[in-house]
C-alpha positions as CSV (number, residue, x, y, z in Angstrom):
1,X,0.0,0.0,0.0
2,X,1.5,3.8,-0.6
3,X,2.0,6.1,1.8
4,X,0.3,8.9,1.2
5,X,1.6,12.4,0.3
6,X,1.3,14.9,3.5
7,X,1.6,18.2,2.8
8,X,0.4,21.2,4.9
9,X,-1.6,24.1,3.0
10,X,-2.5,28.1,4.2
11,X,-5.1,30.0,2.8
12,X,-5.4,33.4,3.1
13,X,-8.6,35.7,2.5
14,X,-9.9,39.3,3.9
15,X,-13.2,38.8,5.8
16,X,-15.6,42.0,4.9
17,X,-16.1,43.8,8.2
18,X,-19.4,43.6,7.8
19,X,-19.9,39.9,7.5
20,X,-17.8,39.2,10.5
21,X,-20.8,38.2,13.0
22,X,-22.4,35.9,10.3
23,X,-19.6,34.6,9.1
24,X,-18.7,33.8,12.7
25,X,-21.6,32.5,13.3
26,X,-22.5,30.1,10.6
27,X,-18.9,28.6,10.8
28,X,-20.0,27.6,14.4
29,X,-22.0,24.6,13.1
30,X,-20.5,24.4,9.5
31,X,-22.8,21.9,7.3
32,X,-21.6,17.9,7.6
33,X,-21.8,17.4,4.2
34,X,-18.7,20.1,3.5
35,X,-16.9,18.6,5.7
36,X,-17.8,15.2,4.8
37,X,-16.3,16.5,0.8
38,X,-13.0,17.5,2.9
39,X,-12.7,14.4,4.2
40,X,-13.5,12.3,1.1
41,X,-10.9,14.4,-0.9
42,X,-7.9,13.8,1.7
43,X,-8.0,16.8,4.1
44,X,-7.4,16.6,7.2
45,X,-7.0,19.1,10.2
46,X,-8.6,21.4,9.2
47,X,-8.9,25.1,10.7
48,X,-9.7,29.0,10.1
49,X,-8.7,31.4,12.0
50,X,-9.9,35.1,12.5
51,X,-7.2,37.7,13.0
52,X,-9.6,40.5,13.8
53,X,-7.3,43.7,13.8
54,X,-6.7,43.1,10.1
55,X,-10.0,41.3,9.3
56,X,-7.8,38.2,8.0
57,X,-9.0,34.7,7.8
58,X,-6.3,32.1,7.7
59,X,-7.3,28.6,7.0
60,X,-5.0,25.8,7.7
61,X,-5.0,21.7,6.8
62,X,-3.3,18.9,5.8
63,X,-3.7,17.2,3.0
64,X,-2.9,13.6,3.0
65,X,-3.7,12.1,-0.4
66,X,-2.3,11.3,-3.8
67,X,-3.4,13.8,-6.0
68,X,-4.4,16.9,-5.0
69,X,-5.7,18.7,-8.0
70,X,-8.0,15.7,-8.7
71,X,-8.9,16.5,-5.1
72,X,-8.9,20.0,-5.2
73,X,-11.4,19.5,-8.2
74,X,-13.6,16.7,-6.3
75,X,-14.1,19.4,-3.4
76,X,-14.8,22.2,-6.3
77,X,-17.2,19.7,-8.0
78,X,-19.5,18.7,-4.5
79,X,-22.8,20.6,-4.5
80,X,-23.6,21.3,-1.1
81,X,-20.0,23.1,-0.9
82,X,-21.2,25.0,-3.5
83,X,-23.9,25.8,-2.1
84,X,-21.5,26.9,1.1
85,X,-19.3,28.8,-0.8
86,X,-22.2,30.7,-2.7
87,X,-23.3,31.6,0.7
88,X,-19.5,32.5,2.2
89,X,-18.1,34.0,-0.7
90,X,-19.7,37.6,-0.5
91,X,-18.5,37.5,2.8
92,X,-14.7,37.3,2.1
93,X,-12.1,40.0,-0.3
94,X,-9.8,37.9,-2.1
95,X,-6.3,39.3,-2.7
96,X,-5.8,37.3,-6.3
97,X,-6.6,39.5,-8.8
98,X,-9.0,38.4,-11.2
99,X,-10.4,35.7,-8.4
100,X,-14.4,35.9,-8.8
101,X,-15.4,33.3,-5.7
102,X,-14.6,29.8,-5.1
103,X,-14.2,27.1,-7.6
104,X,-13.2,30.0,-10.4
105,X,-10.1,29.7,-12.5
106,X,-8.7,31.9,-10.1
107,X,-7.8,30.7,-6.5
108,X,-10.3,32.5,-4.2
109,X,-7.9,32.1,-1.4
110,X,-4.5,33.2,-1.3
111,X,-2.8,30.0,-1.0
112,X,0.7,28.8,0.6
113,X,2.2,25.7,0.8
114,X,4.5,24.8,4.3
C-alpha cells in the first residue's frame, strides 16, 4: 500500500467587516456534508482562523492524499460546498486579482504551501 503524500496548506482571505458576525456564526456549526467533501478528498486538520485587527482569515489543513488537483477538483465539484461557498463567498475579499469566488479559474484564497 503507498504512503500517502502529506503536505500542509494556508489559505489566506480578507473577511468583509461587515460579514464578521455571520460569518462567525455560521462557521459555528459548518454543514456535515462540507466537511464530509474535505474528508473524502484527503483533508485533514482542518482550521480557520480570524485575526480580527486586520480582518484576516487564515485557514490551515493537511492534505494527506495522492493527487491533490484531482482533489482539489472533487471538493470544487460537490454541490452542497457549492452551495456553502455561494453563501460564504460575499462575505470574504480575495487578494488574487482576477479571483471571482470559489471554484473560479482563479484561487479565491490566497494560498501557501508549508
Amino acid at each position: 500500500m503507498a504512503v500517502p503524500h502529506t503536505k500542509r496548506v494556508c489559505q489566506i482571505i480578507k473577511l468583509k467587516p461587515e460579514a464578521e458576525a455571520e460569518y462567525l456564526e455560521i462557521h459555528k456549526a459548518a454543514w456535515p456534508g462540507v466537511l464530509a467533501a474535505l474528508s473524502r478528498h484527503n483533508i485533514a486538520d482542518y482550521s480557520i482562523h480570524y485575526y480580527r485587527p486586520l480582518h484576516l482569515l487564515i485557514a490551515n489543513f493537511k492534505y494527506v492524499g495522492h493527487e491533490y488537483e484531482k482533489d482539489m477538483t472533487g471538493i470544487a465539484a460537490d454541490p452542497e460546498t457549492r452551495n456553502w461557498w455561494k453563501m460564504t463567498d460575499g462575505m470574504q475579499e480575495s487578494f488574487e486579482e482576477g479571483a471571482t469566488g470559489s471554484g473560479g479559474d482563479v484561487s479565491w484564497w490566497t494560498v501557501r504551501g508549508l
